[in-house]
The first five atom37 places (N, CA, C, CB, O) and aatype in JSON, in Angstrom:
{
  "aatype": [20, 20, 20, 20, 20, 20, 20, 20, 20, 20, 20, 20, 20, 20, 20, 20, 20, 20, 20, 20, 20, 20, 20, 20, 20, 20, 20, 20, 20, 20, 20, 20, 20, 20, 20, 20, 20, 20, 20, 20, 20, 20, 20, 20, 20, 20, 20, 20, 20, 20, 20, 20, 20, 20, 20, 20, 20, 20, 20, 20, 20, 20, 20, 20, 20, 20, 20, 20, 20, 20, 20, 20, 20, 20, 20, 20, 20, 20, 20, 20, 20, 20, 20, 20, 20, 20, 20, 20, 20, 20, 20, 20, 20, 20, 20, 20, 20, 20, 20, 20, 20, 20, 20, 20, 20, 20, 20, 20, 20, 20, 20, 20, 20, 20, 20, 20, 20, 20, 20, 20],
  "atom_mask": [
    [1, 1, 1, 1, 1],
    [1, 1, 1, 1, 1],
    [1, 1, 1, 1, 1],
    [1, 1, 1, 1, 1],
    [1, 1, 1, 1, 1],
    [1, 1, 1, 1, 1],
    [1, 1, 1, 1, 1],
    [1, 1, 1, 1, 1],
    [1, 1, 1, 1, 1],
    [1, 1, 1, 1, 1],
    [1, 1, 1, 1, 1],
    [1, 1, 1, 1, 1],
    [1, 1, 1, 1, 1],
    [1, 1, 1, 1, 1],
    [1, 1, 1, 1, 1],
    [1, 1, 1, 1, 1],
    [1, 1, 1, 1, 1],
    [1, 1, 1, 1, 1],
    [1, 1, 1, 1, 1],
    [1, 1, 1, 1, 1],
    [1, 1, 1, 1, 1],
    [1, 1, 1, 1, 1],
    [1, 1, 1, 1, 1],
    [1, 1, 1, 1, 1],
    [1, 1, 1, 1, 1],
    [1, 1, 1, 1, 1],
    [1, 1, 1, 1, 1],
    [1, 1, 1, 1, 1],
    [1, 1, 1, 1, 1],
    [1, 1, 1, 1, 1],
    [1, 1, 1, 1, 1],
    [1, 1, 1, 1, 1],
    [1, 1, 1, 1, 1],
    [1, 1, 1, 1, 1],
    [1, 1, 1, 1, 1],
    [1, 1, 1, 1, 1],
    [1, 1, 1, 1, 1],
    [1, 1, 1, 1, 1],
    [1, 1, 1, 1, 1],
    [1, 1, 1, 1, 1],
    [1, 1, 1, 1, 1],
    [1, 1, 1, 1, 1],
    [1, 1, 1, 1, 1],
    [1, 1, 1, 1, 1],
    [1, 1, 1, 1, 1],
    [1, 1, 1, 1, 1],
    [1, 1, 1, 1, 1],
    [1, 1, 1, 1, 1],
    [1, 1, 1, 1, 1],
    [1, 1, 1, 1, 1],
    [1, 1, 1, 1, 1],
    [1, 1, 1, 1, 1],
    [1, 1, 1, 1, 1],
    [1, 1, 1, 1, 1],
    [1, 1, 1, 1, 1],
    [1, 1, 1, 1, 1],
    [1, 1, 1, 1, 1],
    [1, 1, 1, 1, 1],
    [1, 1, 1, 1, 1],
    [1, 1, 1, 1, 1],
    [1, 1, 1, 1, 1],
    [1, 1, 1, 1, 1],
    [1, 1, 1, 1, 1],
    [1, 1, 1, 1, 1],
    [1, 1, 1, 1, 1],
    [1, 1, 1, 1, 1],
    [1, 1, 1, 1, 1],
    [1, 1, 1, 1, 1],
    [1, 1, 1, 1, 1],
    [1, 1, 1, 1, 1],
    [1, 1, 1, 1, 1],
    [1, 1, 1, 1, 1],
    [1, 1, 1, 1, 1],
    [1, 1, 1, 1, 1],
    [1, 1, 1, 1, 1],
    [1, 1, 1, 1, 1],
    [1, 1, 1, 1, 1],
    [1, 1, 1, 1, 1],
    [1, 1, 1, 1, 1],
    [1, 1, 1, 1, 1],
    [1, 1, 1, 1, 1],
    [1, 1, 1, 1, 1],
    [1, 1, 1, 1, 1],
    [1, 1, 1, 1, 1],
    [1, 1, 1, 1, 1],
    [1, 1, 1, 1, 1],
    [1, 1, 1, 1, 1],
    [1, 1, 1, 1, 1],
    [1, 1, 1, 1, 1],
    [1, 1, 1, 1, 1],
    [1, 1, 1, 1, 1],
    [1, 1, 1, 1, 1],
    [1, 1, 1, 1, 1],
    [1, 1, 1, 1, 1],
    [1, 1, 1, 1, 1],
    [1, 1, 1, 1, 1],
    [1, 1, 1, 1, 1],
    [1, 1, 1, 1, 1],
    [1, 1, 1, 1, 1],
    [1, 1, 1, 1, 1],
    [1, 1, 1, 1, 1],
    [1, 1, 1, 1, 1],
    [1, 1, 1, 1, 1],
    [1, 1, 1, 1, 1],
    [1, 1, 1, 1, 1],
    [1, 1, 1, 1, 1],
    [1, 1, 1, 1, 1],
    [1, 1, 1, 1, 1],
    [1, 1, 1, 1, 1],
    [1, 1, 1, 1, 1],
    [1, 1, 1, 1, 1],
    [1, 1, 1, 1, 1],
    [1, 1, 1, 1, 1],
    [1, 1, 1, 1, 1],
    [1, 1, 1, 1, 1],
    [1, 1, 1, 1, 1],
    [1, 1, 1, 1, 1],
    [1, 1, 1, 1, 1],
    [1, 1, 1, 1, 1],
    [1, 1, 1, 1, 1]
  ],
  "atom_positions": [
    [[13.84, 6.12, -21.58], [12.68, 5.29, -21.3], [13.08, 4.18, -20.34], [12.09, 4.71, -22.6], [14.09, 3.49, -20.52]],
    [[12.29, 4.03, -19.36], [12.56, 2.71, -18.24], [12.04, 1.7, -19.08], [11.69, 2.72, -16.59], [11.08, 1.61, -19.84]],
    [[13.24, 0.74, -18.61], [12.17, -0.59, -18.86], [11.45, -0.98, -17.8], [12.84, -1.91, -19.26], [11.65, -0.5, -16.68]],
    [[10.13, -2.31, -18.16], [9.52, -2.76, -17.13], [10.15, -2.98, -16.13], [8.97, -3.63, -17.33], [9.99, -2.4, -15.05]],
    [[11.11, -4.03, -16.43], [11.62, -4.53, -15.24], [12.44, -3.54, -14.06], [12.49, -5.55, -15.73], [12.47, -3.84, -12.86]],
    [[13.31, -1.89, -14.84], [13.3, -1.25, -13.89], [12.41, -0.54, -12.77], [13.75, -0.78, -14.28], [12.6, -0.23, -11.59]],
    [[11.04, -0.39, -13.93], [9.81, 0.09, -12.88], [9.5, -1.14, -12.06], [8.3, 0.64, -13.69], [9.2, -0.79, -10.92]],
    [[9.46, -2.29, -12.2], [8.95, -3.45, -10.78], [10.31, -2.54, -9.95], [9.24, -5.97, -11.07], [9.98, -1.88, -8.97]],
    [[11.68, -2.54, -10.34], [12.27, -2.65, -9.44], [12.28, -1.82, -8.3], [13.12, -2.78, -9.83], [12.99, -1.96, -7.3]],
    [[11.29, -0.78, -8.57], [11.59, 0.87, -7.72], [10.86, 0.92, -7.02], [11.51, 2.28, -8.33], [9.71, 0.51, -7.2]],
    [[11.38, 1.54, -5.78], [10.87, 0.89, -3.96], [9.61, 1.47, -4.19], [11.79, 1.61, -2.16], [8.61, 0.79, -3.96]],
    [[9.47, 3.01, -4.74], [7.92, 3.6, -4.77], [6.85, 2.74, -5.57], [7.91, 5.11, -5.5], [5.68, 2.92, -5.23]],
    [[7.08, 1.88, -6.52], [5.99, 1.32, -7.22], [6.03, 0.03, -6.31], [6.16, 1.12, -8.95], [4.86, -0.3, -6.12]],
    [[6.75, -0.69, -5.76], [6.53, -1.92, -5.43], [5.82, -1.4, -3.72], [8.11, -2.99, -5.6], [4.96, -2.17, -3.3]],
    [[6.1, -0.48, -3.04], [5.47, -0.38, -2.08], [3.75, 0.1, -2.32], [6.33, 0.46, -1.33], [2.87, -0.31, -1.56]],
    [[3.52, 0.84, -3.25], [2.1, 1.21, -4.2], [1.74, 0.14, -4.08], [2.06, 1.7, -5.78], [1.06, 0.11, -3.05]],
    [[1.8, -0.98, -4.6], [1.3, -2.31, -5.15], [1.68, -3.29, -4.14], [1.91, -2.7, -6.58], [2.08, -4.4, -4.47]],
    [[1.61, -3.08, -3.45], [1.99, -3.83, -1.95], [0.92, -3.58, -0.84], [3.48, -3.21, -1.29], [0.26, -4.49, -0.32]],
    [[0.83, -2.27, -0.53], [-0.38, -1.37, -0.07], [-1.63, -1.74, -1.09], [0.05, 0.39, -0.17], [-2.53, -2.47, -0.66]],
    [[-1.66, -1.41, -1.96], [-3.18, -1.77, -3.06], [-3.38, -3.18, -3.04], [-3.02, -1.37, -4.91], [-4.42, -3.69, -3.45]],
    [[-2.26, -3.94, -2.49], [-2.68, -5.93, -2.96], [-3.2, -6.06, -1.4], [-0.8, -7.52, -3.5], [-4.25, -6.7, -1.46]],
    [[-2.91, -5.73, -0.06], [-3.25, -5.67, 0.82], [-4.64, -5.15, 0.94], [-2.43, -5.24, 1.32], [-5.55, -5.98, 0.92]],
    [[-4.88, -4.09, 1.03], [-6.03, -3.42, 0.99], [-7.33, -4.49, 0.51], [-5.76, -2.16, 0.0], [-8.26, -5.0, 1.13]],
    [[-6.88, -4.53, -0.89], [-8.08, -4.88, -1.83], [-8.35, -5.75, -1.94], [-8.16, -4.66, -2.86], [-9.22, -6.12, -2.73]],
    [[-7.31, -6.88, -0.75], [-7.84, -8.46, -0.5], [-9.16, -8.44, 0.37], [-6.62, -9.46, 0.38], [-10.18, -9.12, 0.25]],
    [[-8.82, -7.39, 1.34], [-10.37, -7.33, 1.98], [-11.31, -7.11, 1.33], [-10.64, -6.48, 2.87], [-12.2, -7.91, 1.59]],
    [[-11.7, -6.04, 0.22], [-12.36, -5.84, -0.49], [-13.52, -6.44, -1.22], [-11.78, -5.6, -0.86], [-14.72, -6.19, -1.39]],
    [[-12.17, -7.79, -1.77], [-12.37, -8.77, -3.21], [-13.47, -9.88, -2.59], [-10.61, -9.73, -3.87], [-14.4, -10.3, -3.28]],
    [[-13.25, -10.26, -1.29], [-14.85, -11.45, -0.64], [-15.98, -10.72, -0.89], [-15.04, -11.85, 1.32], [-16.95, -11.18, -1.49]],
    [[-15.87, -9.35, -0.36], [-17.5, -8.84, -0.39], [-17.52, -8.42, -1.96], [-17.94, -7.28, 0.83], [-18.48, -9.0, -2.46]],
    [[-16.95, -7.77, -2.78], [-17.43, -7.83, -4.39], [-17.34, -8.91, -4.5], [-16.73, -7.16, -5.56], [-18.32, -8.98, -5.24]],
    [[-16.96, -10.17, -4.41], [-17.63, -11.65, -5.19], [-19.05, -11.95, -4.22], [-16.27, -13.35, -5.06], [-19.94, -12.75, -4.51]],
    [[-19.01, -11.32, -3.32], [-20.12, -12.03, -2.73], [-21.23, -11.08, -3.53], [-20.15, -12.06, -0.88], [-21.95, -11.82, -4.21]],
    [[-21.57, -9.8, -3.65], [-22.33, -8.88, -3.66], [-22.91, -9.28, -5.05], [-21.7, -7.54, -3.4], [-24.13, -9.42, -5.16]],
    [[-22.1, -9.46, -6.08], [-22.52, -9.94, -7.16], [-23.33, -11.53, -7.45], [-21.41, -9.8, -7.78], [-23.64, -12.08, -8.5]],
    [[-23.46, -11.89, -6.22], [-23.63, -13.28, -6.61], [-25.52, -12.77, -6.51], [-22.74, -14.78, -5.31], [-25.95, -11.93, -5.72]],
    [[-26.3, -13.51, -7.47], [-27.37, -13.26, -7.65], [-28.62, -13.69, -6.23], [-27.47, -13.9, -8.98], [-29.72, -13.18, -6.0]],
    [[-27.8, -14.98, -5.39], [-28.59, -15.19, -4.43], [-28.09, -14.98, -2.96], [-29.02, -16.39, -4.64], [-27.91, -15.83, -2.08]],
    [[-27.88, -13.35, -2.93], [-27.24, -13.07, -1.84], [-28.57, -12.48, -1.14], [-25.89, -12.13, -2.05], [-29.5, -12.1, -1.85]],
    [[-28.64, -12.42, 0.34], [-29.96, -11.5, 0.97], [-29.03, -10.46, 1.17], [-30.93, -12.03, 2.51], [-27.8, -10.36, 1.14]],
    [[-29.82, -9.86, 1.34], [-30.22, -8.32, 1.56], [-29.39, -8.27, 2.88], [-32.07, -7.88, 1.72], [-28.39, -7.59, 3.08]],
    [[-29.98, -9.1, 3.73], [-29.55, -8.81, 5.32], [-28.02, -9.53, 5.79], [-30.87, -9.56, 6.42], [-27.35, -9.31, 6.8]],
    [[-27.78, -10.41, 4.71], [-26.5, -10.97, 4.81], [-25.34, -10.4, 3.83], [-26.68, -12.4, 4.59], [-24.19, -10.83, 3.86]],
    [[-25.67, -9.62, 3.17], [-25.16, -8.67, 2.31], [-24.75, -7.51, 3.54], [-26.36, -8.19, 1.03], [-23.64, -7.32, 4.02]],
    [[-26.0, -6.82, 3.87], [-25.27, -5.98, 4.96], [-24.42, -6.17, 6.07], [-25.97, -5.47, 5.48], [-23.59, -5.31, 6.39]],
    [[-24.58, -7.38, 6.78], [-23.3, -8.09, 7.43], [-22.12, -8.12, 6.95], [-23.42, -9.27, 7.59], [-21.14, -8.09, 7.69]],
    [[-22.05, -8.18, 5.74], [-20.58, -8.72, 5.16], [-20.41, -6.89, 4.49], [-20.66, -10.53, 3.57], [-19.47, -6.7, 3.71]],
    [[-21.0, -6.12, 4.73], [-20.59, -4.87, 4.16], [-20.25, -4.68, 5.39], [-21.49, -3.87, 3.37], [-19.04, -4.55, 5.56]],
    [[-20.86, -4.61, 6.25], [-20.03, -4.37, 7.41], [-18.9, -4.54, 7.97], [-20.36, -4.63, 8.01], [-18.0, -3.71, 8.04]],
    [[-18.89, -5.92, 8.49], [-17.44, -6.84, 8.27], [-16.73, -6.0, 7.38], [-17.58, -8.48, 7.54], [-15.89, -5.28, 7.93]],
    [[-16.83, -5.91, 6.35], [-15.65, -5.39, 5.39], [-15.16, -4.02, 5.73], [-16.12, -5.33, 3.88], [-14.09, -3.52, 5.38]],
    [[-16.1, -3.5, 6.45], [-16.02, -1.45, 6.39], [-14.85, -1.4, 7.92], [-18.43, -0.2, 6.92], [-13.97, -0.58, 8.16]],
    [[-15.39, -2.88, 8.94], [-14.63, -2.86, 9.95], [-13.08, -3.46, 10.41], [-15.4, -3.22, 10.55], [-12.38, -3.23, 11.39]],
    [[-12.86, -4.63, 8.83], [-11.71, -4.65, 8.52], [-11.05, -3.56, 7.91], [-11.61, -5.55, 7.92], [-9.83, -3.55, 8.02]],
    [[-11.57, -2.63, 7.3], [-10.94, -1.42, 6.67], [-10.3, -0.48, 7.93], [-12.16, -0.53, 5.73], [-9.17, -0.05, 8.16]],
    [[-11.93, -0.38, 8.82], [-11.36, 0.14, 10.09], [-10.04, 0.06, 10.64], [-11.97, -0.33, 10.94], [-9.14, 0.91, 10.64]],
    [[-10.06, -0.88, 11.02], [-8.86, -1.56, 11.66], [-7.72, -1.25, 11.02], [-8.92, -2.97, 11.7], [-6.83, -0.92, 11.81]],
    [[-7.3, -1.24, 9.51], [-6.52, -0.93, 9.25], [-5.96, 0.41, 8.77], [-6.5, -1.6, 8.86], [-4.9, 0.62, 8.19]],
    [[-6.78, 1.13, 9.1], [-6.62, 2.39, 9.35], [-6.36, 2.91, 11.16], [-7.92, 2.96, 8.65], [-5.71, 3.87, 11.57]],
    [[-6.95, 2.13, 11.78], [-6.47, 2.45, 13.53], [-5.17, 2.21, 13.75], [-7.19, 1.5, 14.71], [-4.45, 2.78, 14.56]],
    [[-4.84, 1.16, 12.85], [-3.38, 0.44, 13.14], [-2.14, 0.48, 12.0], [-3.68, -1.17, 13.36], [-1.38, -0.47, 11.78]],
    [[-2.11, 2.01, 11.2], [-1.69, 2.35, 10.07], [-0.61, 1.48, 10.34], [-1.51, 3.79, 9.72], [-0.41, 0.34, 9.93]],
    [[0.44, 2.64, 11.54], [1.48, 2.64, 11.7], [2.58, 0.94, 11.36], [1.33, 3.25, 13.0], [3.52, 0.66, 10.63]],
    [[1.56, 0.06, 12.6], [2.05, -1.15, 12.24], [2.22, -1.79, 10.78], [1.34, -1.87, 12.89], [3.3, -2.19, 10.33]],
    [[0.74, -1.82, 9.99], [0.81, -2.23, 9.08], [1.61, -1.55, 7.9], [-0.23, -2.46, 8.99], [2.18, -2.19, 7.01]],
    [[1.59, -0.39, 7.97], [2.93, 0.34, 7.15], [4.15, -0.38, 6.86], [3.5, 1.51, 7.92], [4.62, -0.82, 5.82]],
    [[4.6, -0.38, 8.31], [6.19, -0.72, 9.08], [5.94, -2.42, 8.37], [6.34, -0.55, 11.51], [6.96, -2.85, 7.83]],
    [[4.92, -3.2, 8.35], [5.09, -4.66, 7.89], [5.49, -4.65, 6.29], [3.61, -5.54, 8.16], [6.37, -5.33, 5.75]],
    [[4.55, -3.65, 5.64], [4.43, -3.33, 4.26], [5.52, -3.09, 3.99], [3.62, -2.39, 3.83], [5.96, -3.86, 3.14]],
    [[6.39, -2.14, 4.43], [7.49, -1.58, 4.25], [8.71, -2.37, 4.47], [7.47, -0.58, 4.94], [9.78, -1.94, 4.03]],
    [[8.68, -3.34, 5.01], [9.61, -4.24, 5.55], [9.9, -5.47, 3.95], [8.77, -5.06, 7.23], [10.87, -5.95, 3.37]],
    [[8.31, -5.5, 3.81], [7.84, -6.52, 2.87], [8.41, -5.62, 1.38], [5.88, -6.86, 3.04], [9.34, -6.18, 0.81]],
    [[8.05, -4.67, 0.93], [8.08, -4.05, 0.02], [9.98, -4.18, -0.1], [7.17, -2.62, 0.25], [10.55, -4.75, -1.03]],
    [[10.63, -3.56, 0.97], [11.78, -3.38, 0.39], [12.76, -5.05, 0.41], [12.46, -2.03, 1.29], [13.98, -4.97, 0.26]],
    [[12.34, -5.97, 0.54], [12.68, -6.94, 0.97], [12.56, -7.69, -0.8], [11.75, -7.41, 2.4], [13.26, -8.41, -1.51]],
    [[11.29, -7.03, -0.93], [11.31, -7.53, -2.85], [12.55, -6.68, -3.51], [9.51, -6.9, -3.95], [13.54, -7.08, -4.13]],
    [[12.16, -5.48, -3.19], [13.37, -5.11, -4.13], [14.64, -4.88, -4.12], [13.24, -4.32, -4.55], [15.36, -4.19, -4.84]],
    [[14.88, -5.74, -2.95], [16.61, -6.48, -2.71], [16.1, -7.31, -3.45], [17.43, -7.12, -1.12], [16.41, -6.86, -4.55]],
    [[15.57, -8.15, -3.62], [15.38, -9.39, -4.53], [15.48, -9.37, -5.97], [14.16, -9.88, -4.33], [15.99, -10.19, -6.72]],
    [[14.9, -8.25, -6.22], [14.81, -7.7, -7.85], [16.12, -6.9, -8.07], [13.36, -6.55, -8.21], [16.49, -6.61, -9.21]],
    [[16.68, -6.62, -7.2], [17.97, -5.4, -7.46], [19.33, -6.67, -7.5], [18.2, -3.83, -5.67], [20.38, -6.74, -8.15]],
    [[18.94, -7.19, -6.88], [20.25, -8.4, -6.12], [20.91, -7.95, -5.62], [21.19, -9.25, -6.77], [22.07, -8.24, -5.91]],
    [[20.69, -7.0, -4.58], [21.46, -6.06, -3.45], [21.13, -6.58, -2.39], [21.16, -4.56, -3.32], [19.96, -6.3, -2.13]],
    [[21.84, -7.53, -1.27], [21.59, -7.7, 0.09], [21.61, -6.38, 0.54], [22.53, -8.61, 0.81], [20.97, -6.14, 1.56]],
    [[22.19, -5.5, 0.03], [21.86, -3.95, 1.5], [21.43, -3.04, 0.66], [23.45, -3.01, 2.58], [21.9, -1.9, 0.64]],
    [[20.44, -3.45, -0.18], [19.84, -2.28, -0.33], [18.79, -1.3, 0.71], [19.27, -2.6, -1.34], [17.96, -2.01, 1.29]],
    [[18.72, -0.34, 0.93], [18.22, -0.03, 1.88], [17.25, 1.04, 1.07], [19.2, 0.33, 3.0], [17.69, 1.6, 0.07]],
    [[15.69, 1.34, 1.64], [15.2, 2.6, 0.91], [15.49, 3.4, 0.93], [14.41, 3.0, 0.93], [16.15, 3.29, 1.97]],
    [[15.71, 4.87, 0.48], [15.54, 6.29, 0.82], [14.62, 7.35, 0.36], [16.53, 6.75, 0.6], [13.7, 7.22, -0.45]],
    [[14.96, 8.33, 0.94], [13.79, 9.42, 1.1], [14.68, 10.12, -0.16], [13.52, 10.44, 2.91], [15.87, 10.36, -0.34]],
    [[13.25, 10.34, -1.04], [13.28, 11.09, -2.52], [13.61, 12.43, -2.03], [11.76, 11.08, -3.52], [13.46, 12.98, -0.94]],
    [[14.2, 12.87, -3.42], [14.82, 14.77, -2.65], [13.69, 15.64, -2.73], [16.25, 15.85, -3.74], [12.79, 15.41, -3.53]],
    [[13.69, 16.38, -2.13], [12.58, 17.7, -1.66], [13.06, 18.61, -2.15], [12.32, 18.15, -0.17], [14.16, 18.65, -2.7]],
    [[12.02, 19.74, -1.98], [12.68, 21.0, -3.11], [11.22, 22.06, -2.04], [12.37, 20.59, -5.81], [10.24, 21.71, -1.37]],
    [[11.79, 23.3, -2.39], [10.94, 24.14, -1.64], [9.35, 24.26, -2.32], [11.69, 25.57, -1.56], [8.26, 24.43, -1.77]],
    [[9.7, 24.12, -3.63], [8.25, 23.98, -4.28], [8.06, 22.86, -5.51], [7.86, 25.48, -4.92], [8.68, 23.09, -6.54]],
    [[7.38, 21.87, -5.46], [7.45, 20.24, -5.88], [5.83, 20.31, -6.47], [7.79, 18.86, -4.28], [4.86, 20.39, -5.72]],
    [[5.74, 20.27, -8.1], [4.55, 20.61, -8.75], [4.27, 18.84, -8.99], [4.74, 21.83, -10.28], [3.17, 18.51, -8.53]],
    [[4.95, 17.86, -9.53], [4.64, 16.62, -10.02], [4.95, 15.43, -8.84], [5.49, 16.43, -11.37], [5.17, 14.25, -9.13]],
    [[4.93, 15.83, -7.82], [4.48, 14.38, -6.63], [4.75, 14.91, -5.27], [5.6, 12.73, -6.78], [5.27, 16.01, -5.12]],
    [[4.46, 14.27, -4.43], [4.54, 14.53, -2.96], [5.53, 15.56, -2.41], [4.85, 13.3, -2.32], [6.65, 15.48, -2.91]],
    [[5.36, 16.56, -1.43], [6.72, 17.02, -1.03], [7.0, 16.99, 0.32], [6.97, 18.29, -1.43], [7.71, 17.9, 0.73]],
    [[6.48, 15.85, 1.38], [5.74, 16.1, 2.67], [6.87, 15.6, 3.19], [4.25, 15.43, 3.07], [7.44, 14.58, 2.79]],
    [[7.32, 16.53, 4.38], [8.82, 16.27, 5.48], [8.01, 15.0, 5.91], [9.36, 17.71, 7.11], [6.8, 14.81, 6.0]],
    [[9.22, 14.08, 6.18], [9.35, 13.39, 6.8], [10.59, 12.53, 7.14], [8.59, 13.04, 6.54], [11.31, 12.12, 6.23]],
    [[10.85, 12.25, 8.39], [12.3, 11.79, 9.13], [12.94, 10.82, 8.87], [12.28, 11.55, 10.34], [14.16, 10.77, 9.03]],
    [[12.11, 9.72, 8.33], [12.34, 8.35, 7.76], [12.17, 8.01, 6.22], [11.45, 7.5, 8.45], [12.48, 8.89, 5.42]],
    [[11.83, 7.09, 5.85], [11.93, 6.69, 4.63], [10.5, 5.81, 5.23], [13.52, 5.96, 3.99], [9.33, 6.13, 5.02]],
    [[10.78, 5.16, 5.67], [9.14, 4.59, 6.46], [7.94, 5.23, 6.36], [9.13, 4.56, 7.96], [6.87, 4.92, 5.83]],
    [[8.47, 6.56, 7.24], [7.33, 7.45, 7.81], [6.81, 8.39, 6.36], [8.02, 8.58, 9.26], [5.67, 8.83, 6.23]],
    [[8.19, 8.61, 5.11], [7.48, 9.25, 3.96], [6.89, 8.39, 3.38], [8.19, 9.94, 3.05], [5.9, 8.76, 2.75]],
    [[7.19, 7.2, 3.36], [6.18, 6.37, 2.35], [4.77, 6.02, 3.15], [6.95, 4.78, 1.82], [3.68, 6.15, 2.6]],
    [[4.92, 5.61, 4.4], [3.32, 5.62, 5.1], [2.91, 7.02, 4.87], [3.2, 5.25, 6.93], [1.74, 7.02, 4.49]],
    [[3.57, 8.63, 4.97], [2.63, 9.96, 4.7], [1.79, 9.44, 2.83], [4.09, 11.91, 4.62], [0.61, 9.44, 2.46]],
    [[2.99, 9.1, 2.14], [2.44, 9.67, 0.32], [1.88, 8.28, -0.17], [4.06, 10.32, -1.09], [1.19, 8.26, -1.18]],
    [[2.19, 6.98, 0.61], [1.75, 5.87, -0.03], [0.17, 5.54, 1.05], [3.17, 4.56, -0.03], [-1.01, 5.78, 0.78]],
    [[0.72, 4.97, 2.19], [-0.04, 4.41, 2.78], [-1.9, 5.09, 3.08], [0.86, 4.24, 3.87], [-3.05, 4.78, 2.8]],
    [[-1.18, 6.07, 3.76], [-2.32, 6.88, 4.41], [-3.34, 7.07, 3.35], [-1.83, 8.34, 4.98], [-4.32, 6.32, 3.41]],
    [[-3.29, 7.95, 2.36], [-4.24, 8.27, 1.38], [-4.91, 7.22, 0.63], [-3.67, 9.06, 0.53], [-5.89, 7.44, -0.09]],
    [[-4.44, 6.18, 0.77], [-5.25, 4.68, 0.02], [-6.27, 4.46, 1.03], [-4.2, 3.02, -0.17], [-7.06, 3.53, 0.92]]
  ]
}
């Protein structure tokens, strides 16, 4: 059994929750706004908008924001490991992979933007 503190420590959950705290800051203005009882109609759709076109954006500009995430993500868990060189790596592959991702990729970057980033 892991303990908590080994699951914070592991590059795949802290980059998950790195990607999801990003994301869902854009999110969190328009659900407080939407709920508020004296919102219009027409300023409601503005700010749904706004929100659909910050989403945009960060989907046009995966790559960058990945590479920041990723920078950020493993930067905690030197912090949590107390490893100045810890560095990420790419989980092992197998020809047929039933319980998580099995998607080539060249980097450790580029697999976590394929199985983390992209699909959020």
């Amino acid at each position: 059994m892991l303990l908590p503190f080994s699951i914070l420590s592991q590059f795949e959950f802290v980059m998950a929750f790195t990607t999801m705290f990003k994301v869902m800051s854009i999110v969190r203005g328009l659900s407080v706004k939407l709920q508020s009882s004296s919102i219009d109609i027409s300023k409601a759709y503005k700010d749904v908008d706004r929100t659909c076109q910050g989403l945009q954006h960060f989907r046009d500009n995966v790559s960058e924001h990945s590479d920041r995430w990723f920078k950020y993500a493993a930067e905690k868990v030197r912090e949590a490991v107390g490893e100045s060189d810890y560095v990420p790596s790419l989980p092992r592959r197998c020809g047929r992979q039933r319980n998580r991702a099995n998607i080539s990729a060249e980097t450790a970057e580029e697999y976590f933007r394929r199985t983390i980033v992209i699909p959020f």
